[in-house]
Each structure stands twice: as C-alpha cells, then as structure tokens.
N, CA, C and O of each residue as an XYZ file, in Angstrom:
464
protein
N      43.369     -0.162    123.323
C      42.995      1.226    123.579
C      44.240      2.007    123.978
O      45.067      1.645    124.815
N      44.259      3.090    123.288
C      45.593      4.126    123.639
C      45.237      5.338    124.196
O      44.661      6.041    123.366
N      45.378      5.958    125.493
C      45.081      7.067    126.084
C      46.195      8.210    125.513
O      47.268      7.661    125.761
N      46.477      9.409    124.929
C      47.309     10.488    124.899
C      46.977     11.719    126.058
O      45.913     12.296    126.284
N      48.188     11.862    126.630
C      47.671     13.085    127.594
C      48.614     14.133    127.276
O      49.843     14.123    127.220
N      47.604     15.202    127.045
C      48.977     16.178    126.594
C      48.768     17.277    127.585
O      47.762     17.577    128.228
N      50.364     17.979    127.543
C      49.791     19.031    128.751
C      51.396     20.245    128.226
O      52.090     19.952    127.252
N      51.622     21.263    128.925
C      52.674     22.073    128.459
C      51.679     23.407    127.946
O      52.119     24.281    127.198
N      50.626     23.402    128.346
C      49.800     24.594    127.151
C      49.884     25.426    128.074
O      50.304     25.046    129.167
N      49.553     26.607    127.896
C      49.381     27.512    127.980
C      49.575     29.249    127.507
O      49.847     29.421    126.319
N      49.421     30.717    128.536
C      49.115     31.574    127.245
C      51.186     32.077    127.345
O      52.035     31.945    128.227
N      51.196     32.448    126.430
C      52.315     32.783    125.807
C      52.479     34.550    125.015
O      51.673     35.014    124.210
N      53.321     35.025    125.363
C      53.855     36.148    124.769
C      54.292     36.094    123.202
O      55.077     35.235    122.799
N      53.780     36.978    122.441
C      54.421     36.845    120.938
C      55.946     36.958    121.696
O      56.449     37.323    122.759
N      56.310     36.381    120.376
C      58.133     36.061    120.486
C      58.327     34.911    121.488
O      59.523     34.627    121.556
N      57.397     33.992    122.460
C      57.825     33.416    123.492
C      58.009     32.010    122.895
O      57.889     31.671    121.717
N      58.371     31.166    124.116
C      58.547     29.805    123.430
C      57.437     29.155    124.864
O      57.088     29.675    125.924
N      57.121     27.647    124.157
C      56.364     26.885    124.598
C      56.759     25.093    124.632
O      57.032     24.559    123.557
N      56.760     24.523    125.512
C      57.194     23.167    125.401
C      56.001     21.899    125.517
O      55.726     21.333    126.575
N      55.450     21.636    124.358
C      54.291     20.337    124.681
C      54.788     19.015    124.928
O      55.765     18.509    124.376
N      54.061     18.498    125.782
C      54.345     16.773    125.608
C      52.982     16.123    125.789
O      51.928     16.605    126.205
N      53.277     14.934    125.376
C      52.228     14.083    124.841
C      52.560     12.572    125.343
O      53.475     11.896    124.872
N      51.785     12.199    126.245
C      52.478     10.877    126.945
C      51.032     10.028    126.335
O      49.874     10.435    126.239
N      51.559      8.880    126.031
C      51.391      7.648    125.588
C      50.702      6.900    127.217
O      51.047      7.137    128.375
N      49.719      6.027    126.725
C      49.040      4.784    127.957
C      49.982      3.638    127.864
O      50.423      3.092    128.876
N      50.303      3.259    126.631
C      51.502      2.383    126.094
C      52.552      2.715    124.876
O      52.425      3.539    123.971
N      53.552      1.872    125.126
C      54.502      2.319    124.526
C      54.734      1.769    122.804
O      55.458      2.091    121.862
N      53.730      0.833    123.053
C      53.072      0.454    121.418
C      53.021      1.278    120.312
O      53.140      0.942    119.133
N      52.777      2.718    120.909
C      52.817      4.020    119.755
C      53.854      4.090    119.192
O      53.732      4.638    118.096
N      55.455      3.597    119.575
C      56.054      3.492    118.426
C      55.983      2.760    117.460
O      56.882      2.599    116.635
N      55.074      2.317    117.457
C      54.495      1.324    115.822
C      53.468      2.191    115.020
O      52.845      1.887    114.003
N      53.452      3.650    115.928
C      52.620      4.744    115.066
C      53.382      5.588    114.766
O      54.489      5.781    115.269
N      52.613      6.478    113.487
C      52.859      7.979    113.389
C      52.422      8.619    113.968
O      51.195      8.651    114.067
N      53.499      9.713    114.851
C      52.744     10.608    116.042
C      52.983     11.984    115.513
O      53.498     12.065    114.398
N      52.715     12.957    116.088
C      52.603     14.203    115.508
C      52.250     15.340    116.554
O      52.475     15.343    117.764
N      51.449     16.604    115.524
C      50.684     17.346    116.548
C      49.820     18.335    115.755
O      50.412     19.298    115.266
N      49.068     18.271    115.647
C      47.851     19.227    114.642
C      47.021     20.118    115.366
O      46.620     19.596    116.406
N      46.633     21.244    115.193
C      45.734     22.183    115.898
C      44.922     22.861    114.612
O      45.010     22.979    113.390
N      43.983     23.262    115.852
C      42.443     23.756    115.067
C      42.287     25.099    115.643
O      42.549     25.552    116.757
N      41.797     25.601    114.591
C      41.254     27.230    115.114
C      39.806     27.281    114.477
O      39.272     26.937    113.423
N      39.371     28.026    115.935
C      37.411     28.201    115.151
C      37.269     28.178    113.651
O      38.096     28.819    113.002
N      36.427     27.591    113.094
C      36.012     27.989    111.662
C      36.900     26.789    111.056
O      36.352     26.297    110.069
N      37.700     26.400    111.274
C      38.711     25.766    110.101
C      39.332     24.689    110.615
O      39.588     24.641    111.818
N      39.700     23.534    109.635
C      39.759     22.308    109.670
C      41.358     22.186    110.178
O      42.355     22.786    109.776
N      41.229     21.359    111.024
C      42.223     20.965    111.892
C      43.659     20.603    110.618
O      43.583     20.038    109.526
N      44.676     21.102    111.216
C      45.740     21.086    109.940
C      46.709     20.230    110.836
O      46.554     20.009    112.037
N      48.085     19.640    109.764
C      49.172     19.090    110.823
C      50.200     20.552    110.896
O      50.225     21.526    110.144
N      50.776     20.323    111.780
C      51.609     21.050    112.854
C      53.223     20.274    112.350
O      54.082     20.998    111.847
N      53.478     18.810    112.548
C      54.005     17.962    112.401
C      54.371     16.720    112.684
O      54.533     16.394    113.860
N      54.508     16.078    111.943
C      54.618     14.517    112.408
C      55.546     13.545    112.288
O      56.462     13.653    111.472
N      55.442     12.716    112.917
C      57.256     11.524    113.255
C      56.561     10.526    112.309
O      55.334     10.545    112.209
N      57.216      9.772    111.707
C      57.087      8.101    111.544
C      57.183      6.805    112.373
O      56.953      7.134    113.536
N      57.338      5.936    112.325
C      57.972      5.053    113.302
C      59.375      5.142    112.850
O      60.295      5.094    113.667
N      59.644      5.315    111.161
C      60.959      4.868    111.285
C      62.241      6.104    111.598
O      63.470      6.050    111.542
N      60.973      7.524    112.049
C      61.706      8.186    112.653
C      61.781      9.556    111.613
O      62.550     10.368    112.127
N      61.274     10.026    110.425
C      61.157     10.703    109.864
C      60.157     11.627    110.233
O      59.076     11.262    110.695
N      60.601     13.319    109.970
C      60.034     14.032    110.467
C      59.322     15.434    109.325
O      60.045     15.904    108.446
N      58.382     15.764    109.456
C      57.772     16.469    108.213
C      57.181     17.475    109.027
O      56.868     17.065    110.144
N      56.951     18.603    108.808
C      56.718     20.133    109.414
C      55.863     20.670    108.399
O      56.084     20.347    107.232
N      54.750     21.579    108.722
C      54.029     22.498    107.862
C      55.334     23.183    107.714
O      56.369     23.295    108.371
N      54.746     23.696    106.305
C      55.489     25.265    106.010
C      55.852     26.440    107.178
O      56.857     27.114    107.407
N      54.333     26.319    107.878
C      54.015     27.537    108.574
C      55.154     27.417    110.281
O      55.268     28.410    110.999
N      55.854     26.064    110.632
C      56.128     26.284    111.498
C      57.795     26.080    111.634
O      58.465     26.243    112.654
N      58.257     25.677    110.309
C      59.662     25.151    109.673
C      60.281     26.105    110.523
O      59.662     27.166    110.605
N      61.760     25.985    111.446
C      62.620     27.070    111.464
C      62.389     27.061    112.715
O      63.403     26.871    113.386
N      60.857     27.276    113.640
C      60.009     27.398    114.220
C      60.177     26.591    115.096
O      61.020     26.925    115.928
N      59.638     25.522    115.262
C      58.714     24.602    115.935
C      59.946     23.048    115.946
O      60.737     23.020    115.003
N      59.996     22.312    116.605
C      60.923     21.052    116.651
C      60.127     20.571    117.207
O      59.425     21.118    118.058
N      60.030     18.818    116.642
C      59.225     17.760    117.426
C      60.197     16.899    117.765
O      61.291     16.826    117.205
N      59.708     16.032    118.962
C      60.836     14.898    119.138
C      60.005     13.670    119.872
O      58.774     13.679    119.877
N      60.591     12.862    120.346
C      59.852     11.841    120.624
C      60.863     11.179    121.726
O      62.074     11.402    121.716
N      60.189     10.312    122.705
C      61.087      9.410    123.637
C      60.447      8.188    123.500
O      59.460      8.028    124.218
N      60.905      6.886    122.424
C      60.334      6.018    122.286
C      59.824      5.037    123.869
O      58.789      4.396    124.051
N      61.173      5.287    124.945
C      60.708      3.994    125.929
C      59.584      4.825    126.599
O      58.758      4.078    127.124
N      59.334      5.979    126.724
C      58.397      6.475    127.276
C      57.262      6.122    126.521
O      56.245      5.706    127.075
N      57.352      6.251    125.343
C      55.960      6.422    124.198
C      55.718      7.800    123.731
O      55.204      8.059    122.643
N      56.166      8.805    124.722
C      55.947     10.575    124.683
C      56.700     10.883    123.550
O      57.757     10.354    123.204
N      55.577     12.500    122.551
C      56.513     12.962    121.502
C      56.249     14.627    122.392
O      55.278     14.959    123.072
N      57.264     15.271    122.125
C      57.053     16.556    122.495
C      57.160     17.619    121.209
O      57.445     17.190    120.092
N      56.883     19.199    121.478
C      56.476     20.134    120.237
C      57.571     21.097    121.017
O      57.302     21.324    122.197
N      58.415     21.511    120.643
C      59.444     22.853    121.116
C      58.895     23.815    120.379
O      59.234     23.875    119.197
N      57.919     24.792    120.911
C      57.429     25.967    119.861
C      57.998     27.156    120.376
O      57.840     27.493    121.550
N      58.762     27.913    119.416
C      59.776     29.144    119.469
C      59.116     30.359    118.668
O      58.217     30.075    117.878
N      59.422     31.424    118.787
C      59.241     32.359    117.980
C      57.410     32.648    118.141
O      56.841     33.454    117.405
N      56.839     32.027    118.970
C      55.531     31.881    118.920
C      54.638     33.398    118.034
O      55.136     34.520    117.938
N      53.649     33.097    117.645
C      53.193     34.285    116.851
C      51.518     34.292    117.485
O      51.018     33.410    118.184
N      50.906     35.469    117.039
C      49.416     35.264    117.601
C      49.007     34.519    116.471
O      48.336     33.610    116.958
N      49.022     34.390    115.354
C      48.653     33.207    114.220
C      48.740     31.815    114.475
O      48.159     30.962    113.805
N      49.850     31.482    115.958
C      49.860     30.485    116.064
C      49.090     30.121    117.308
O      49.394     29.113    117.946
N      48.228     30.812    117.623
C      46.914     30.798    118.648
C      45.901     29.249    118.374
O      45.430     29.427    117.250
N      45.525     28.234    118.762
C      44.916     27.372    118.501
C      44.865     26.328    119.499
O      45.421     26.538    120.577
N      44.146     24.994    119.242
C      43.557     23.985    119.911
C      44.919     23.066    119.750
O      45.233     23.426    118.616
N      45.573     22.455    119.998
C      46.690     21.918    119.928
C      46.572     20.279    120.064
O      46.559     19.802    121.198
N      46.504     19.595    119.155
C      46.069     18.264    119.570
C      47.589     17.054    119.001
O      48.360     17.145    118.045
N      47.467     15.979    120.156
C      48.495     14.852    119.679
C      47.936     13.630    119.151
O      47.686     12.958    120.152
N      47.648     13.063    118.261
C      47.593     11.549    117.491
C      48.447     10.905    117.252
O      49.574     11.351    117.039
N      48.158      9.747    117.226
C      48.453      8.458    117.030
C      48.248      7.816    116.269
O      47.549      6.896    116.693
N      48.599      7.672    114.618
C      47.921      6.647    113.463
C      48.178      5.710    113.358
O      49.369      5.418    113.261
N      47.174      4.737    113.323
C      47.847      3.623    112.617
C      47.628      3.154    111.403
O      46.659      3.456    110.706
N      48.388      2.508    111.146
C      48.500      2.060    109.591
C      47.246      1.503    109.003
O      46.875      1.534    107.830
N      46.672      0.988    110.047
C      45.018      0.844    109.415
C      44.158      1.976    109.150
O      43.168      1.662    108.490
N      44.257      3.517    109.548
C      44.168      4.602    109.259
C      43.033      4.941    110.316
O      42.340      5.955    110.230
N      42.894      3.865    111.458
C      42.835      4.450    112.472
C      43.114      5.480    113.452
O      44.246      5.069    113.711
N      43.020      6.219    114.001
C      43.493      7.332    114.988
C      43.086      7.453    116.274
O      41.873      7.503    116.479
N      44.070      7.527    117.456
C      43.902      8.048    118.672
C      44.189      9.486    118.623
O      44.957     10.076    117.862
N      43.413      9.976    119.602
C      43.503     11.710    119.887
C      43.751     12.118    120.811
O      42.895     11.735    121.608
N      44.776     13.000    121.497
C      44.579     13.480    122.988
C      43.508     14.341    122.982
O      42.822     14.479    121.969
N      43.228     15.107    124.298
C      42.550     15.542    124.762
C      42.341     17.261    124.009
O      41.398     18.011    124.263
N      43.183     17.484    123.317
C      43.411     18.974    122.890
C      43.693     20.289    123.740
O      42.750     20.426    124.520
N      44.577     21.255    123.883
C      44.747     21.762    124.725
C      45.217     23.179    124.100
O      46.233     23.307    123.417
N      44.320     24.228    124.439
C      44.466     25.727    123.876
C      46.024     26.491    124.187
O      46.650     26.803    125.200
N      46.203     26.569    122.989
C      47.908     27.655    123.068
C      47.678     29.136    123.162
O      48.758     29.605    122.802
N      47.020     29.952    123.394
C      47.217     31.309    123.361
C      47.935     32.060    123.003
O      48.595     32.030    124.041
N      48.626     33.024    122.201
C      49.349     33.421    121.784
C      49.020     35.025    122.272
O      48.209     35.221    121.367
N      49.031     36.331    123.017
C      48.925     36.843    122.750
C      49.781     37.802    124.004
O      50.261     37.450    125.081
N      49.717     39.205    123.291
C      50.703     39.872    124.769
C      49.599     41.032    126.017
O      50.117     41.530    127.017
C-alpha cells in the first residue's frame, strides 16, 4: 500500500507562481511513474506531467515553458513548480503513482485556484 500526500495548494493570483509536493509512504515509488494530473468540473481528469523511473519527463502542451516537475528519489517526493499561473489553470490537482501493472495510487487531490 502507497499513501501520496500532497499539499502546496492554494489560491493564487493570475501571473503568480505555486509550488506542489507530493510525498510518498515509501520510497518504492521510484520503481513508478509519478506525475501530476488535474480535473475541472465536467471533464476528464488530464496529465499535467509525468517522470519515469528512468527519469524522463513529458509535459502537456498546455503547461510547457510553464510548469517544471522534479522529483527527490530518497525522499520518494515529486514536486510541480507552476509559474505564469492562468485562471484556465484553476483545477483539482492530483499526484499518482503507476505501476507497470497499470495499477495506480492517488493522492488526496487538492484545489489550485487561480484567480485575482
């Protein structure tokens, strides 16, 4: 069993920046792909972006330029550096854990606000 706790949310000014982290129960998650995906009412939870184990990193379109993920393997924690924040980027903010069996752990989800 893998607990994710994520925390760093809160409301934000257009133009502001925001720092998430996502701590791991164990440090086993580096044998996962971690990431960070958010949901907005009405519509299906999208990725944000996600690590590999072997350390490769892939970004929506929407947050390229934007947004930096990183990770601290001995911790297990990946964090989200969100810059330039927009009210589009208003949403439920969630961290997973895949595994290769196409299993998934979920944190808890935690609302970003975007607005001035």
């Amino acid at each position: 069993q893998v607990h994710l706790v994520e925390s760093g949310g809160g409301l934000v000014q257009p133009g502001g920046s925001l720092r998430r982290s996502c701590e791991a129960s164990t440090t086993v998650v580096r044998l996962y792909t971690r990431g960070w995906y958010r949901q907005t009412p009405g519509k299906q939870r999208e990725l944000v972006a996600d690590i590999s184990p072997g350390g490769g990193i892939d970004y929506a379109d929407f947050v390229k330029g934007r947004f930096t993920l990183s990770r601290d393997e001995d911790k297990g924690s990946v964090y989200l550096e969100m810059n330039i924040l927009q009210p589009a980027d208003t949403a439920v903010y969630f961290c997973p854990a895949h595994l290769i069996s196409g299993f998934s752990y979920w944190g808890q989800g935690t609302q970003v606000p975007v607005s001035s």
